[in-house]
PDB file of N, CA, C and O in Angstrom:
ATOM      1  N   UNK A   1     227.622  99.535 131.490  1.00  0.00           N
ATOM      2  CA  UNK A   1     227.839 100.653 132.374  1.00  0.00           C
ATOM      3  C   UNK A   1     227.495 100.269 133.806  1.00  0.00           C
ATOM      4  O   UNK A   1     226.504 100.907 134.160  1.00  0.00           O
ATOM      5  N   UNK A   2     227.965  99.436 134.788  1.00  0.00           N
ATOM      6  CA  UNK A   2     227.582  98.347 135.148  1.00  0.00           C
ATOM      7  C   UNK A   2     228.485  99.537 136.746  1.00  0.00           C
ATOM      8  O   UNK A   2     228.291  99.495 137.961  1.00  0.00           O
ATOM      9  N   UNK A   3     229.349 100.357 135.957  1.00  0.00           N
ATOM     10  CA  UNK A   3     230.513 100.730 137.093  1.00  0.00           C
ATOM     11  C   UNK A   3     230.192 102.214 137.525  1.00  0.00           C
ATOM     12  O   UNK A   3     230.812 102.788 138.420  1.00  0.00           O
ATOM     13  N   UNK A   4     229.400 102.649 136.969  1.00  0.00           N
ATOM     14  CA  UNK A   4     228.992 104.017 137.373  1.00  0.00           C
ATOM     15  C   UNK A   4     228.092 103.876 138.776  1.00  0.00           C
ATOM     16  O   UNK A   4     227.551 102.828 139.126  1.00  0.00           O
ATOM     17  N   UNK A   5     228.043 105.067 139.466  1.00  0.00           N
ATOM     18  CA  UNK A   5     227.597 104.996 141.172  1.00  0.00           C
ATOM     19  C   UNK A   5     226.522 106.414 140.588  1.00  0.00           C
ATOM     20  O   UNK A   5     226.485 107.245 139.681  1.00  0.00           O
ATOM     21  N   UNK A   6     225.888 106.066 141.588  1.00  0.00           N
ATOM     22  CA  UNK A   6     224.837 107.291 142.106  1.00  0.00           C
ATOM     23  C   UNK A   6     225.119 108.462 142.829  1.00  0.00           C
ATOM     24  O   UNK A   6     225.689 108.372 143.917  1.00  0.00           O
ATOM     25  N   UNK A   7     224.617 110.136 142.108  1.00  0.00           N
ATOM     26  CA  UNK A   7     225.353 110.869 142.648  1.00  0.00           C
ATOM     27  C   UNK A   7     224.675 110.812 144.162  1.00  0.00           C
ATOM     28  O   UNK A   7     223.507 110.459 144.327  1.00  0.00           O
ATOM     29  N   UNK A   8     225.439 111.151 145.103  1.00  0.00           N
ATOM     30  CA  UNK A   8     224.903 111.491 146.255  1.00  0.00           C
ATOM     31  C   UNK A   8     223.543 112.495 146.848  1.00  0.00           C
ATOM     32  O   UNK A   8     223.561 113.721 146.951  1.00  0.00           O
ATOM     33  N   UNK A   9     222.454 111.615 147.172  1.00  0.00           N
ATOM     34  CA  UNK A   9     221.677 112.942 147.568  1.00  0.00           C
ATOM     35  C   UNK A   9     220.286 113.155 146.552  1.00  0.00           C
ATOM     36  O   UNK A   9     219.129 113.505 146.787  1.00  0.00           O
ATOM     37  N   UNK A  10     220.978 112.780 145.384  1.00  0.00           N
ATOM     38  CA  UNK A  10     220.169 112.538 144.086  1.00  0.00           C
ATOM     39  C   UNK A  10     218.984 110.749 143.579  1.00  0.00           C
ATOM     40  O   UNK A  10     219.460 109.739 143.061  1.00  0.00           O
ATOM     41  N   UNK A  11     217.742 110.920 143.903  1.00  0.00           N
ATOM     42  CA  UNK A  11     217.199 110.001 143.762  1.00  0.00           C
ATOM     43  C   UNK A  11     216.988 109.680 142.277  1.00  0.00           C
ATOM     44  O   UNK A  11     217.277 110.342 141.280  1.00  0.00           O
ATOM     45  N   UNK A  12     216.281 108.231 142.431  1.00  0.00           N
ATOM     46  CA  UNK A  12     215.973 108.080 140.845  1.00  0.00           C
ATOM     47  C   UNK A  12     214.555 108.900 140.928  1.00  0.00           C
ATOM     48  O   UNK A  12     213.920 108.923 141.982  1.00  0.00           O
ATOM     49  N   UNK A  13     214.055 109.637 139.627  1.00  0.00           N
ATOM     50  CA  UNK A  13     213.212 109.653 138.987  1.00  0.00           C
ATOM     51  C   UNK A  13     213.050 109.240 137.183  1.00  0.00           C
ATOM     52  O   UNK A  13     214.042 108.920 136.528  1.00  0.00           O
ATOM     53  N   UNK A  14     211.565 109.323 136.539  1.00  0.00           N
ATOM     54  CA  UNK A  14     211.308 108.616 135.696  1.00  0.00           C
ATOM     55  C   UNK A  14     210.798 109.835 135.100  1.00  0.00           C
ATOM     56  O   UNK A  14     210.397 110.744 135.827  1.00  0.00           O
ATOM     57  N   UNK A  15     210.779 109.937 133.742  1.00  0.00           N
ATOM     58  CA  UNK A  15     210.355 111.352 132.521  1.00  0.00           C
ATOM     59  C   UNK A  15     209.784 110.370 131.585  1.00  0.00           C
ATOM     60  O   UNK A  15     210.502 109.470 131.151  1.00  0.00           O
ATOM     61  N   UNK A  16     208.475 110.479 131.220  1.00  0.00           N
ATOM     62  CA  UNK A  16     207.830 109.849 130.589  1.00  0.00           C
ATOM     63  C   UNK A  16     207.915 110.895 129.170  1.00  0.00           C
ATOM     64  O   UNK A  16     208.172 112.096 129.255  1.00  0.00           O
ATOM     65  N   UNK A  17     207.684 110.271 128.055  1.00  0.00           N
ATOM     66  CA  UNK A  17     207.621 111.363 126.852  1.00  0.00           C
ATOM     67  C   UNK A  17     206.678 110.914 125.949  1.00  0.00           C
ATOM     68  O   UNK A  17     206.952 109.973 125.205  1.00  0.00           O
ATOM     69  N   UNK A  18     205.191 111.674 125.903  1.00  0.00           N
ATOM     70  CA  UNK A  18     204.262 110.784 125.266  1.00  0.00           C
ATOM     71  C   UNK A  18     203.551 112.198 124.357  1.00  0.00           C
ATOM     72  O   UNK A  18     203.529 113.423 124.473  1.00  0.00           O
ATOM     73  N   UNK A  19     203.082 111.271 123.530  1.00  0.00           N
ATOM     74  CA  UNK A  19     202.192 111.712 122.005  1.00  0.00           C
ATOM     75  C   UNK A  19     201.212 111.507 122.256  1.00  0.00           C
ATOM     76  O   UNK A  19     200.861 110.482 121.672  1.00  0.00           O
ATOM     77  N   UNK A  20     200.207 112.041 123.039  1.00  0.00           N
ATOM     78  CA  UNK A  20     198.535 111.176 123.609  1.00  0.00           C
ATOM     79  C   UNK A  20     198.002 111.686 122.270  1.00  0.00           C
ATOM     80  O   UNK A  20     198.330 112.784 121.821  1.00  0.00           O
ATOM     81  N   UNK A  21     197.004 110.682 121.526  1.00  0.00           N
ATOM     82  CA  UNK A  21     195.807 111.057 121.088  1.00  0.00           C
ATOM     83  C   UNK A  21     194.662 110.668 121.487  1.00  0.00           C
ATOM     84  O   UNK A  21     193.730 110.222 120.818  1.00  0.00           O
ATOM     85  N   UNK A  22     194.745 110.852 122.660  1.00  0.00           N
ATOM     86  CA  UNK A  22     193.120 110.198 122.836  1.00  0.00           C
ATOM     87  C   UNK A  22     193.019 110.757 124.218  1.00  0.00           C
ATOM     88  O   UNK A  22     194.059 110.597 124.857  1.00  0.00           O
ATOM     89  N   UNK A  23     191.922 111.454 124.951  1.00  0.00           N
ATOM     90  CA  UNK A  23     191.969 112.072 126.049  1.00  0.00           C
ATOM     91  C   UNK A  23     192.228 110.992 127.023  1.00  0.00           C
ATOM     92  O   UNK A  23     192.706 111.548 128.012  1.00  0.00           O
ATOM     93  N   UNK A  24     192.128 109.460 127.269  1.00  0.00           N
ATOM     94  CA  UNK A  24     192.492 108.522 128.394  1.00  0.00           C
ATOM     95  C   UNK A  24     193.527 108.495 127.875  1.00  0.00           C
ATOM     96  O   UNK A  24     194.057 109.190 128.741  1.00  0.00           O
ATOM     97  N   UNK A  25     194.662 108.218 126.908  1.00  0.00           N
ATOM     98  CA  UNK A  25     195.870 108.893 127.229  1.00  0.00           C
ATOM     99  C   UNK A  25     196.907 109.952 128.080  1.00  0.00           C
ATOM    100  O   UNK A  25     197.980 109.928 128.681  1.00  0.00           O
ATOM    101  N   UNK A  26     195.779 110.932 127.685  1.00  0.00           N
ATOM    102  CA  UNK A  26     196.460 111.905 128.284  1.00  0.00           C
ATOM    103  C   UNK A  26     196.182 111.663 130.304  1.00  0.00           C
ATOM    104  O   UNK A  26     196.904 112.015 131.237  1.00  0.00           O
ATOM    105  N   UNK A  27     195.324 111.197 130.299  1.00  0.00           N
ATOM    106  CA  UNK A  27     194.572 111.046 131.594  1.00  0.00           C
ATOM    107  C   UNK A  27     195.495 110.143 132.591  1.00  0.00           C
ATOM    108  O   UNK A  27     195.722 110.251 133.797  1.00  0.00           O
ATOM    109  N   UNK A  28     195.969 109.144 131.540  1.00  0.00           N
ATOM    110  CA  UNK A  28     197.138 108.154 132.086  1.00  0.00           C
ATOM    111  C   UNK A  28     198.206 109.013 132.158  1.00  0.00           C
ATOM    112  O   UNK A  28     198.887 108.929 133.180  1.00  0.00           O
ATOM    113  N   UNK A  29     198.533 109.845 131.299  1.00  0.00           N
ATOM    114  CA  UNK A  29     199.923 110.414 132.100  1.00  0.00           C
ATOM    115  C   UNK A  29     199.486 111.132 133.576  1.00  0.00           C
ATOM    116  O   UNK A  29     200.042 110.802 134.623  1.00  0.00           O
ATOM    117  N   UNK A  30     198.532 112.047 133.525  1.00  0.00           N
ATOM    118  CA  UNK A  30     198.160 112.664 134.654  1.00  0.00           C
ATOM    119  C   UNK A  30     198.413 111.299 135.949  1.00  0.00           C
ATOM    120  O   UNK A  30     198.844 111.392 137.099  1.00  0.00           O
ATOM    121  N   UNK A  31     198.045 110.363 135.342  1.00  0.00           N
ATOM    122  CA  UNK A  31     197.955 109.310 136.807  1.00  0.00           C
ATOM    123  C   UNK A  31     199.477 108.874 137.018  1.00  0.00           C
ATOM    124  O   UNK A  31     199.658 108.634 138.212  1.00  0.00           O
ATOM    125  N   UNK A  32     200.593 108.699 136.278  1.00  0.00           N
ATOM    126  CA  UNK A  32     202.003 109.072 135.801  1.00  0.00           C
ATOM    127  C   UNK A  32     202.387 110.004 137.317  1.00  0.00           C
ATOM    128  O   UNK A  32     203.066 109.765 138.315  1.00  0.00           O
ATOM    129  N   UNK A  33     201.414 111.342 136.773  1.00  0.00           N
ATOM    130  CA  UNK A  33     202.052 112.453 137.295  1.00  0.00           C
ATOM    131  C   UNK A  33     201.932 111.933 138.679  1.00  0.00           C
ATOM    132  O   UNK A  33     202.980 111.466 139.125  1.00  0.00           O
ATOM    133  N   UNK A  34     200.998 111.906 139.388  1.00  0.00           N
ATOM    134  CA  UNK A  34     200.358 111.210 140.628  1.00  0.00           C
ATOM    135  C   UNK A  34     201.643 110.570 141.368  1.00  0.00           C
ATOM    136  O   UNK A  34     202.093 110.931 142.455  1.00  0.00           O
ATOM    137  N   UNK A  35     202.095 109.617 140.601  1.00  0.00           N
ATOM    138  CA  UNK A  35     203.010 108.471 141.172  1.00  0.00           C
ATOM    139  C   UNK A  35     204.402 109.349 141.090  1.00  0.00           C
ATOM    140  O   UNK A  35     205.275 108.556 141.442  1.00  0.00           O
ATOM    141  N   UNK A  36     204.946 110.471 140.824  1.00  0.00           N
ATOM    142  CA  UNK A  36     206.213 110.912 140.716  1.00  0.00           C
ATOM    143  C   UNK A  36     206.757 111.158 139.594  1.00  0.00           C
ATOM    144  O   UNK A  36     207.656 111.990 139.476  1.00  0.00           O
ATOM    145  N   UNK A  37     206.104 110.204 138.251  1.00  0.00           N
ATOM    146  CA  UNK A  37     206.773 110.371 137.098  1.00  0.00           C
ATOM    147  C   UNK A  37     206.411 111.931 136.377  1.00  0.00           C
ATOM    148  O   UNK A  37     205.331 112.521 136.396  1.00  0.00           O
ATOM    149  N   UNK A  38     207.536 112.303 135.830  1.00  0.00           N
ATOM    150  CA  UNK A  38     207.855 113.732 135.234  1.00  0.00           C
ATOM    151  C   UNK A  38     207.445 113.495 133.657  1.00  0.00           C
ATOM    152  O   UNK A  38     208.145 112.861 132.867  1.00  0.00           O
ATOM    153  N   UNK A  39     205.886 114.263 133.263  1.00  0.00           N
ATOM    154  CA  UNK A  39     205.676 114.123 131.848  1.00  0.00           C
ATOM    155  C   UNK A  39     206.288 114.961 131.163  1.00  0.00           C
ATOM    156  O   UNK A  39     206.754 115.955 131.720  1.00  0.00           O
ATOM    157  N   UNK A  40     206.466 114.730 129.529  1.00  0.00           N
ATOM    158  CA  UNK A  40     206.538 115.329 128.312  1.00  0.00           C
ATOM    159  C   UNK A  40     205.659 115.465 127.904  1.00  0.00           C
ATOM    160  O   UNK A  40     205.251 114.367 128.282  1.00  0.00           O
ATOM    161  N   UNK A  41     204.562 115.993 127.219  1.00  0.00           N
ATOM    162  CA  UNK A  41     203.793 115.460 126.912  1.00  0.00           C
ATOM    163  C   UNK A  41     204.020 116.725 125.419  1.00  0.00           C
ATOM    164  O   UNK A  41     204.462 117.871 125.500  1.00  0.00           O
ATOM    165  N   UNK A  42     203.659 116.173 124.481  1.00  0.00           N
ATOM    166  CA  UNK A  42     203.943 116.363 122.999  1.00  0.00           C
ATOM    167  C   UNK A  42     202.562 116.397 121.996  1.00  0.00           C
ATOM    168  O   UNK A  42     202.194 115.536 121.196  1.00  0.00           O
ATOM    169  N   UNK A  43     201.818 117.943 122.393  1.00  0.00           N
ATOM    170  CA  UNK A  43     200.556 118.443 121.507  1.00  0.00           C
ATOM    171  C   UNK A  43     200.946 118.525 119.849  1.00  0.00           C
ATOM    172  O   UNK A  43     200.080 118.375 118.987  1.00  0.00           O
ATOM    173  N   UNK A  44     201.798 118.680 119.661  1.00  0.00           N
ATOM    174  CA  UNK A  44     201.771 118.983 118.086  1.00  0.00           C
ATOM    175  C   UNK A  44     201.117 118.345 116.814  1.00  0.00           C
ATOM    176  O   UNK A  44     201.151 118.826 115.682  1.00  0.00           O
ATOM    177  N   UNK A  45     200.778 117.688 117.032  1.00  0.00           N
ATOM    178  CA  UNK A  45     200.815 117.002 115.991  1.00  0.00           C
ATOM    179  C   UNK A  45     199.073 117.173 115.944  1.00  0.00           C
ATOM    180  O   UNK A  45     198.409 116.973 114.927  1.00  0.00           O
ATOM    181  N   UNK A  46     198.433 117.642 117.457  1.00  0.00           N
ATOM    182  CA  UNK A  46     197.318 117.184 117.323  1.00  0.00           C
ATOM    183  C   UNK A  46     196.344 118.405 116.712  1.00  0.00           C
ATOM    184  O   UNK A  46     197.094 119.381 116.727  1.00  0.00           O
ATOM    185  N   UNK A  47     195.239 118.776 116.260  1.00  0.00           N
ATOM    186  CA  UNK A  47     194.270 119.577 115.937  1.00  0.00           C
ATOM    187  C   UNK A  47     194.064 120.348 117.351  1.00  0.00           C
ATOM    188  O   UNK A  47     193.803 119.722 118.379  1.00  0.00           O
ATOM    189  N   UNK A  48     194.231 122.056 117.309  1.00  0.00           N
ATOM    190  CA  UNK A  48     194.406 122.588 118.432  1.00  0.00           C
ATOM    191  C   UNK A  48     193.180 122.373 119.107  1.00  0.00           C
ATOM    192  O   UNK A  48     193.326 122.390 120.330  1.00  0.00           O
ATOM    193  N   UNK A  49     191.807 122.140 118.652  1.00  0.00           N
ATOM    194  CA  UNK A  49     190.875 122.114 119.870  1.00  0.00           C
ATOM    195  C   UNK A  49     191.250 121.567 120.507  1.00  0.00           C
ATOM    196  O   UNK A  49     191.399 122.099 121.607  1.00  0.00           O
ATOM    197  N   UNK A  50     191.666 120.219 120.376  1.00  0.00           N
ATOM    198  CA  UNK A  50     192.015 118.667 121.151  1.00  0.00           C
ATOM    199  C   UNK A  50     193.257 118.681 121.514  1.00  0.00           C
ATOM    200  O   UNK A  50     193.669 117.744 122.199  1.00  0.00           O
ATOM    201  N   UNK A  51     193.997 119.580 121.196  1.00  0.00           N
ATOM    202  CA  UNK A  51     195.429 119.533 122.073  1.00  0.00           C
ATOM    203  C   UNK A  51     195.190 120.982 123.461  1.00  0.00           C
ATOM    204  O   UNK A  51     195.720 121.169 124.556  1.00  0.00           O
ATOM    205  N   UNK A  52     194.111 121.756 122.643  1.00  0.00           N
ATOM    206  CA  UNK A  52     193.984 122.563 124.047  1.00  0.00           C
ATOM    207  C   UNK A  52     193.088 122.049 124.951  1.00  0.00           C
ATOM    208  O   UNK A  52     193.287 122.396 126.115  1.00  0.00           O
ATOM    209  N   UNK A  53     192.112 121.284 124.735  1.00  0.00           N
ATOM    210  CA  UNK A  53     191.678 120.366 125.795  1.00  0.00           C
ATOM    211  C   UNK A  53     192.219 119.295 126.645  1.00  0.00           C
ATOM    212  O   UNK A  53     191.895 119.064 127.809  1.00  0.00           O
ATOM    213  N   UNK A  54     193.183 118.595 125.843  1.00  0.00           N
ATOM    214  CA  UNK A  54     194.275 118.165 126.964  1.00  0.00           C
ATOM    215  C   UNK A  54     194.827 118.425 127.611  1.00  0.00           C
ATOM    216  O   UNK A  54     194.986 117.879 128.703  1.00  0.00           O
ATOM    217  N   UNK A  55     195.662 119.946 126.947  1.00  0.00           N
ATOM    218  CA  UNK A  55     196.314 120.319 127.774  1.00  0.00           C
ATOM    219  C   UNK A  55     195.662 121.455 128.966  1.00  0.00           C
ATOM    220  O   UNK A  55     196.290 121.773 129.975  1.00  0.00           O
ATOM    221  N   UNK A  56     194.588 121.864 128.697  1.00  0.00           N
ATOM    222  CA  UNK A  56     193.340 121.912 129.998  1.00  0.00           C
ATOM    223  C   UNK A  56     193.563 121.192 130.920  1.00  0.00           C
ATOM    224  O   UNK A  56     194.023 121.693 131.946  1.00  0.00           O
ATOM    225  N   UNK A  57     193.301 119.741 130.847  1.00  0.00           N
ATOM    226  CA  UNK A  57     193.209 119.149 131.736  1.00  0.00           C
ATOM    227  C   UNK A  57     194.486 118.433 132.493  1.00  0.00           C
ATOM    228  O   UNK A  57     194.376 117.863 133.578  1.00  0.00           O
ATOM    229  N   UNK A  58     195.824 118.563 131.686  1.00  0.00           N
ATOM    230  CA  UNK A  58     196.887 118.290 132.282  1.00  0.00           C
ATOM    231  C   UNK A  58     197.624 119.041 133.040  1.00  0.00           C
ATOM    232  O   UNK A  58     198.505 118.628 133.794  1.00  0.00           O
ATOM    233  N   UNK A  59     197.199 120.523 132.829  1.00  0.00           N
ATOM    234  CA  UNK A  59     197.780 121.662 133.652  1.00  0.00           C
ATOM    235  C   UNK A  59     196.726 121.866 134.851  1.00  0.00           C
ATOM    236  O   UNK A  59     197.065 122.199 135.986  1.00  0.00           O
ATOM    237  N   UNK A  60     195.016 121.549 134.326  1.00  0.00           N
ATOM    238  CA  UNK A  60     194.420 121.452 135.702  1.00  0.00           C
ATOM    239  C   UNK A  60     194.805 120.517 136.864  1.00  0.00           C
ATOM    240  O   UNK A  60     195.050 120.706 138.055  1.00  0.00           O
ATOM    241  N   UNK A  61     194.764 119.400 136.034  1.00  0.00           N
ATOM    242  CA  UNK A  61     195.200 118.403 137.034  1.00  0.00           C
ATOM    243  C   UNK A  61     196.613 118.434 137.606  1.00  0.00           C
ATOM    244  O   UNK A  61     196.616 117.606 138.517  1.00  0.00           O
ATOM    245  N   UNK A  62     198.073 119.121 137.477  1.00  0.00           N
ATOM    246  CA  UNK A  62     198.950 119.429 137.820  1.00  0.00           C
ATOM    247  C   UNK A  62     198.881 120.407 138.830  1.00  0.00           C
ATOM    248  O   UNK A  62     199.560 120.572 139.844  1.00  0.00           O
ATOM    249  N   UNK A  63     198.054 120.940 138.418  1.00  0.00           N
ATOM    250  CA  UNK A  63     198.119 122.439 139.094  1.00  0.00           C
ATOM    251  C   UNK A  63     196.886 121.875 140.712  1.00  0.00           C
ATOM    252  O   UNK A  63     196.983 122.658 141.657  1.00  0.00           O
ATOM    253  N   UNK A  64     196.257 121.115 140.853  1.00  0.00           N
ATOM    254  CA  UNK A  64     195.630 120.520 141.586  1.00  0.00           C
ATOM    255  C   UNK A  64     196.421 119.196 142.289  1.00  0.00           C
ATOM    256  O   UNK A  64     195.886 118.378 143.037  1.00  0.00           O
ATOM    257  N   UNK A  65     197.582 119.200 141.930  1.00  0.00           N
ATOM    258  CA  UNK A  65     198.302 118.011 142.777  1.00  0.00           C
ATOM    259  C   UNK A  65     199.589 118.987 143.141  1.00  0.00           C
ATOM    260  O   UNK A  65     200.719 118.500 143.164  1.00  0.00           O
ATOM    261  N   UNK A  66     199.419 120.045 143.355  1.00  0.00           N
ATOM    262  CA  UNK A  66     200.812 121.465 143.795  1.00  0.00           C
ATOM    263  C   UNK A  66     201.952 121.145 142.832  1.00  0.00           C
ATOM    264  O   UNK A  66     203.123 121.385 143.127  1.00  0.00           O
ATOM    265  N   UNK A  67     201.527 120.515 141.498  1.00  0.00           N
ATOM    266  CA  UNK A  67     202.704 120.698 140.275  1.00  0.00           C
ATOM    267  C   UNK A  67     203.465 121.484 140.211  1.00  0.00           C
ATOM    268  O   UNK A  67     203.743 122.340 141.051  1.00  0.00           O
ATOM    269  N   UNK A  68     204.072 121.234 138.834  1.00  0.00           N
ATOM    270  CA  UNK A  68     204.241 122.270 138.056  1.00  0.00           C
ATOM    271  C   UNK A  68     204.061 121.889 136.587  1.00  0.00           C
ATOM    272  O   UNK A  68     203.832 120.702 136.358  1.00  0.00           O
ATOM    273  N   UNK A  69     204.144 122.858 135.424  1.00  0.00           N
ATOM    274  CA  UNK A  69     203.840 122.850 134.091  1.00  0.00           C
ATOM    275  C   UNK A  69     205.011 123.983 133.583  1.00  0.00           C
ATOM    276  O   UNK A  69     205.324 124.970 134.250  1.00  0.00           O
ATOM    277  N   UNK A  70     205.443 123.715 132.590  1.00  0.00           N
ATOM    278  CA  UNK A  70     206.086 124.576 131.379  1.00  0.00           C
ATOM    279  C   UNK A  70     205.946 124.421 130.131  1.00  0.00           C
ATOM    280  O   UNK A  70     205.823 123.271 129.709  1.00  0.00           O
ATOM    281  N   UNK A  71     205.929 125.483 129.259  1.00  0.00           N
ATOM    282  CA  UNK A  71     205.834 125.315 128.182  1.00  0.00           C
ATOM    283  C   UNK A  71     207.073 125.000 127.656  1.00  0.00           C
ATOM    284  O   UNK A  71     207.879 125.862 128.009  1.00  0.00           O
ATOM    285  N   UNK A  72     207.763 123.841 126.723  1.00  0.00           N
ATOM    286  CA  UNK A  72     208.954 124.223 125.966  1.00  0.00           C
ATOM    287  C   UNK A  72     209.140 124.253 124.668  1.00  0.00           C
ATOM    288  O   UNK A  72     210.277 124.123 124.215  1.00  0.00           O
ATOM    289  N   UNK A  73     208.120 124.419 123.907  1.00  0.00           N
ATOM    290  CA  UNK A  73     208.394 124.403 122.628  1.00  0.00           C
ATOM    291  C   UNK A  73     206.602 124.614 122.295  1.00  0.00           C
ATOM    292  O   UNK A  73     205.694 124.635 123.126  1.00  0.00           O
ATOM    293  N   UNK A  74     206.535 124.717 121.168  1.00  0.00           N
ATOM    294  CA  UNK A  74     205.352 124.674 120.293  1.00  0.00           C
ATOM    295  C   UNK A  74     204.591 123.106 120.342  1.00  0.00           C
ATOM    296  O   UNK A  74     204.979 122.052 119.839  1.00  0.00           O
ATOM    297  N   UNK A  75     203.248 123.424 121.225  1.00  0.00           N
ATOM    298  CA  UNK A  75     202.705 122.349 121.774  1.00  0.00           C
ATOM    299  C   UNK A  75     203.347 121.204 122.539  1.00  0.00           C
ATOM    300  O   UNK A  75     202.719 120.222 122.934  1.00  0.00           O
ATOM    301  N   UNK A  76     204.597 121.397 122.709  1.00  0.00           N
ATOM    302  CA  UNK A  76     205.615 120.702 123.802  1.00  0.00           C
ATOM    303  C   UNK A  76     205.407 121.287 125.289  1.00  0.00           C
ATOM    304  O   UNK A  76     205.723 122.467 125.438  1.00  0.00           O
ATOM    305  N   UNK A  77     204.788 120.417 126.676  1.00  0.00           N
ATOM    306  CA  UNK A  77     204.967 120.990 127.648  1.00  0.00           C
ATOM    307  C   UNK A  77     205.678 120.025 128.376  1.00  0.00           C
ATOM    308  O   UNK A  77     206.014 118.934 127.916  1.00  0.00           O
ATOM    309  N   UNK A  78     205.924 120.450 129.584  1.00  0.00           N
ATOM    310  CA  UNK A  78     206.474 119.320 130.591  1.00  0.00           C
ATOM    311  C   UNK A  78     206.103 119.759 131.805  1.00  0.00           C
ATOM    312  O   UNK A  78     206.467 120.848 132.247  1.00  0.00           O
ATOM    313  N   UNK A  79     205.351 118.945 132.430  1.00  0.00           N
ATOM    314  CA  UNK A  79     204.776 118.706 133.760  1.00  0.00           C
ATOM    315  C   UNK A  79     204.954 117.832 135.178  1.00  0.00           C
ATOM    316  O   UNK A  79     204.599 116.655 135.230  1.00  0.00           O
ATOM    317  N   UNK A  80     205.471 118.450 136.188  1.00  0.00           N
ATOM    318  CA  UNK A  80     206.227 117.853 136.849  1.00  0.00           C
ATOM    319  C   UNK A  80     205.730 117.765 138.469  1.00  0.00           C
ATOM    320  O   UNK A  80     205.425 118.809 139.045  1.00  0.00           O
ATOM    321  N   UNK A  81     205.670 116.541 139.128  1.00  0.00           N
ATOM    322  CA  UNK A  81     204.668 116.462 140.790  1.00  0.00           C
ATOM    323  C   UNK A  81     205.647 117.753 141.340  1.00  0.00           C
ATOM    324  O   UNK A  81     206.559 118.358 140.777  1.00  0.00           O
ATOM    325  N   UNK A  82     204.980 117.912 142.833  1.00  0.00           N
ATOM    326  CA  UNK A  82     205.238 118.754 143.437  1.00  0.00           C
ATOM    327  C   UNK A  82     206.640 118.788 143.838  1.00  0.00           C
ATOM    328  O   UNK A  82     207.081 119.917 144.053  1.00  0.00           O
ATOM    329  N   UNK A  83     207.455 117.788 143.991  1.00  0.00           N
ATOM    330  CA  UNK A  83     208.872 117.372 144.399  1.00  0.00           C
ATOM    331  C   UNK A  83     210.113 117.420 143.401  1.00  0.00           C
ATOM    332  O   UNK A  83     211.268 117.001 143.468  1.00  0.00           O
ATOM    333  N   UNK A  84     209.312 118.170 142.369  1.00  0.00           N
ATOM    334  CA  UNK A  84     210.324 118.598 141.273  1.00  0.00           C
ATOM    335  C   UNK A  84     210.208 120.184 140.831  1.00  0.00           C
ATOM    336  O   UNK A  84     209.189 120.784 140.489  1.00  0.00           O
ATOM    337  N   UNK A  85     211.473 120.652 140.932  1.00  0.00           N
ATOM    338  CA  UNK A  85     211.043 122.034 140.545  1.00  0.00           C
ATOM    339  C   UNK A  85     211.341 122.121 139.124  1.00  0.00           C
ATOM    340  O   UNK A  85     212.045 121.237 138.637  1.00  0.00           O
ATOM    341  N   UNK A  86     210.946 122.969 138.464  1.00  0.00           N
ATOM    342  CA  UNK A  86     211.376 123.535 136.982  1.00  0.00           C
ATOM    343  C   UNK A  86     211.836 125.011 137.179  1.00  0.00           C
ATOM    344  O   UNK A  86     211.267 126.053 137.502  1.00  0.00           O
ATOM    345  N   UNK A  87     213.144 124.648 136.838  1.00  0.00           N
ATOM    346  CA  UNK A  87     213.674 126.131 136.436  1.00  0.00           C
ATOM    347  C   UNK A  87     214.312 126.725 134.969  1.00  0.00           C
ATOM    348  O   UNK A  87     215.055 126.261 134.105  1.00  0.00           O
ATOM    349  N   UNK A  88     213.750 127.742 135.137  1.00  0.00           N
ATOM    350  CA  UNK A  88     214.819 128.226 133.910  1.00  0.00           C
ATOM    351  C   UNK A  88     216.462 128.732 133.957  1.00  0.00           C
ATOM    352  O   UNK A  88     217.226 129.409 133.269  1.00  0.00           O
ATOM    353  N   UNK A  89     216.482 128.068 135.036  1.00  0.00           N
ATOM    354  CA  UNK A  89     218.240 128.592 135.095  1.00  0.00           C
ATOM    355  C   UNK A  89     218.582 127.889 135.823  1.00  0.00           C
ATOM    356  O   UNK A  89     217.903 127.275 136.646  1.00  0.00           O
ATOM    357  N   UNK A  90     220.702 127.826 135.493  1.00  0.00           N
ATOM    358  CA  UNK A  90     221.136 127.044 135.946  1.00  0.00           C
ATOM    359  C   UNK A  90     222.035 127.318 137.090  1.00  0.00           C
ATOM    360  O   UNK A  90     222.589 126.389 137.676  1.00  0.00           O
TER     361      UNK A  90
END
């Protein structure tokens, strides 16, 4: 795909999609977030204390760099630097 062009106007960004179990996981995406990259980040799987403590600290820390956060699914959020909006419509 060597022939496709860039739409105009439109930069690259990067969407990371991660399964943290371990709170420096999750901590690394936050530092992710920092640099521009747009998390997934994917609670399910984990035992809710420890997925609501992550996600504590991934919406604090979003919400402390003028983020944003959404919920999209059941323990699915996505968190995005300040230079990305999230909308629900198109």
């Amino acid at each position: 795909m060597n022939n496709l062009l860039p739409l105009p106007g439109m930069k690259n960004c990067a969407i990371a999609i991660l399964r943290p179990q371990t709170f420096d996981e999750t901590a690394r995406a936050v530092e992710a977030l920092k640099t521009g990259t747009i998390i997934l980040l994917n609670f399910a799987d984990l035992a809710s204390d420890k997925a609501q403590r992550f996600l504590d600290f991934a919406a604090g820390s979003t919400c402390a760099l003028s983020g944003h956060h959404q919920a999209i699914g059941r323990g699915v959020f996505l968190f995005a630097p300040p230079t990305v909006e999230i909308t629900t419509k198109v």
